[in-house]
N, C-alpha and C positions, 0 to 999 in steps of 0.2 A: 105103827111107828115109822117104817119107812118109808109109809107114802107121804108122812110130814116131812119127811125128810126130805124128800122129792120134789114135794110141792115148794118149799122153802129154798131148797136150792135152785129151782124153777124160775120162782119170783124175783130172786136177787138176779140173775143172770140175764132176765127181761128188764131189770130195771136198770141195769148197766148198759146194756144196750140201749134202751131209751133215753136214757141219760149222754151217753157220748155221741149220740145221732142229732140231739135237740141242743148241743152246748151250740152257743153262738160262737161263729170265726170269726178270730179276731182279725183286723185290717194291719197286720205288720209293715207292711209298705204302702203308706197314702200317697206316694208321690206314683205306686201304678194303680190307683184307683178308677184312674178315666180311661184305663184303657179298655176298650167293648170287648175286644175278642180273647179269645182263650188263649191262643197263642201270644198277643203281643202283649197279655197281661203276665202269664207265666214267662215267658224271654223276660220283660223290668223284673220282676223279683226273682229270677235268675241271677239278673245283674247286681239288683241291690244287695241280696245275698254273697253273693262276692266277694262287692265291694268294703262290706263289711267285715267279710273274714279275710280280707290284703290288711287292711285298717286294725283288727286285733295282731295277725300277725305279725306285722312290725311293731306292735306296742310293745309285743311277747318279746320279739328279737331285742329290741332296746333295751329292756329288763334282761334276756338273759344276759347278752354283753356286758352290762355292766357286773350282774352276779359273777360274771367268769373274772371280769376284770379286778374286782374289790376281792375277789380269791386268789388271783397271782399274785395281786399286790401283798397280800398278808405269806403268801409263800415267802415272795424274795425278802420282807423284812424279817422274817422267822430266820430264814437260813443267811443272811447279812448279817445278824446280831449275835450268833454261834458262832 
């Protein structure tokens, strides 16, 4: 019974391994597709990477500003109307 065990737990562990070895990578950045070399393909999606998270975080900031802003405003009309 334990060597089913074994063997079972054997198989599953190869098969995951096989599995995340053969998944196809995906091309997240096609505008650094052309680049040939290791390095000046990893520096573009370095940058695109980046660039994208400047890009989320002023969305975030925009949003939270306004959260903060839409919350004082409901302060001083609460405490005006007391």
């Amino acid at each position: 019974m334990r060597t089913a065990y074994i063997l079972i737990i054997t198989m599953m562990l190869g098969f995951f391994a096989l599995a995340s070895s053969v998944m196809a990578e995906e091309n997240k950045y096609p505008m650094c597709a052309d680049k040939t070399s290791w390095i000046e393909k990893n520096w573009c999606e370095t940058v695109e990477f980046q660039k994208q998270g400047w890009k989320d975080g002023k969305t975030q900031l925009e949003k939270d500003k306004q959260t903060v802003t839409n919350f004082l405003n409901k302060v001083v009309s609460y405490v005006t109307q007391n």
